[in-house]
N, C-alpha and C positions, 0 to 999 in steps of 0.2 A: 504494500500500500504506500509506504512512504515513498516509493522510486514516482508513483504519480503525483502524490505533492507536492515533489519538489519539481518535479515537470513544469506544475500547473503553475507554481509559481514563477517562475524563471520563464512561465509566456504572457503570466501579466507585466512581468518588467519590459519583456519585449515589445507589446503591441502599448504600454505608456511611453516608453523611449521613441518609440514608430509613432507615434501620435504628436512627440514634442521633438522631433526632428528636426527640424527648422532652429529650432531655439536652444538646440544642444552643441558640443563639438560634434565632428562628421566623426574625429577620433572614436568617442565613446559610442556613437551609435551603432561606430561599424561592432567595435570591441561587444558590443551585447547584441546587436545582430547575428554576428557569428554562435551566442550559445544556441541558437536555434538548433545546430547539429546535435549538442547535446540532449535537447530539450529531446528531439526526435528519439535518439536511443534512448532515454529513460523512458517515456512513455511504452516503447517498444519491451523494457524489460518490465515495467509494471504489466505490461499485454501477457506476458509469459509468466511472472511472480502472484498475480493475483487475478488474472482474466480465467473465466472458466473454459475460456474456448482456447485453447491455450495449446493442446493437443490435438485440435484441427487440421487437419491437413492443407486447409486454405490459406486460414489464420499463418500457419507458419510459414506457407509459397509467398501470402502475399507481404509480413515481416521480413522473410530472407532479402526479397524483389527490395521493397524501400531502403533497408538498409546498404543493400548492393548501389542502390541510385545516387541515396545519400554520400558515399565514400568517392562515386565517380564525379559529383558535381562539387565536391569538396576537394580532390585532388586537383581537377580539369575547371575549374572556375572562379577557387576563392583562391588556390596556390598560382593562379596565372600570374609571371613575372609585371605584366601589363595593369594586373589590378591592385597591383600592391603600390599604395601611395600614399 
């Protein structure tokens, strides 16, 4: 249960930073932007630690899939030499 808690919270900080955007450093926006990846795998281990459906066979193709997605758009788009500024 706690792995979604702390999920949930770390995407309220997200969508109030996304919301004061404007008004923040781009620095820190990006810096908690970025925990999005995390926010994604803890949600994903709360889905498996306390989801009944957990031993799915869907549930776990379609976990495996995001996570796989998650790790290529985070190698291939936040590590781009280009986007680091």
């Amino acid at each position: 249960m706690a792995w979604g808690v702390i999920a949930w919270w770390l995407l309220v900080v997200i969508e109030v930073t996304s919301l004061l955007m404007k008004r923040i450093p781009k620095r820190l926006w990006r810096g908690v932007r970025l925990s999005s990846y995390p926010v994604a795998l803890l949600s994903t281990a709360h889905l498996f630690t306390a989801g009944i459906h957990a031993t799915s066979r869907l549930i776990v193709g379609a976990a495996i899939t995001v996570v796989a997605v998650l790790v290529f758009f985070l190698l291939c788009g936040e590590l781009h030499p280009a986007k680091r500024r």
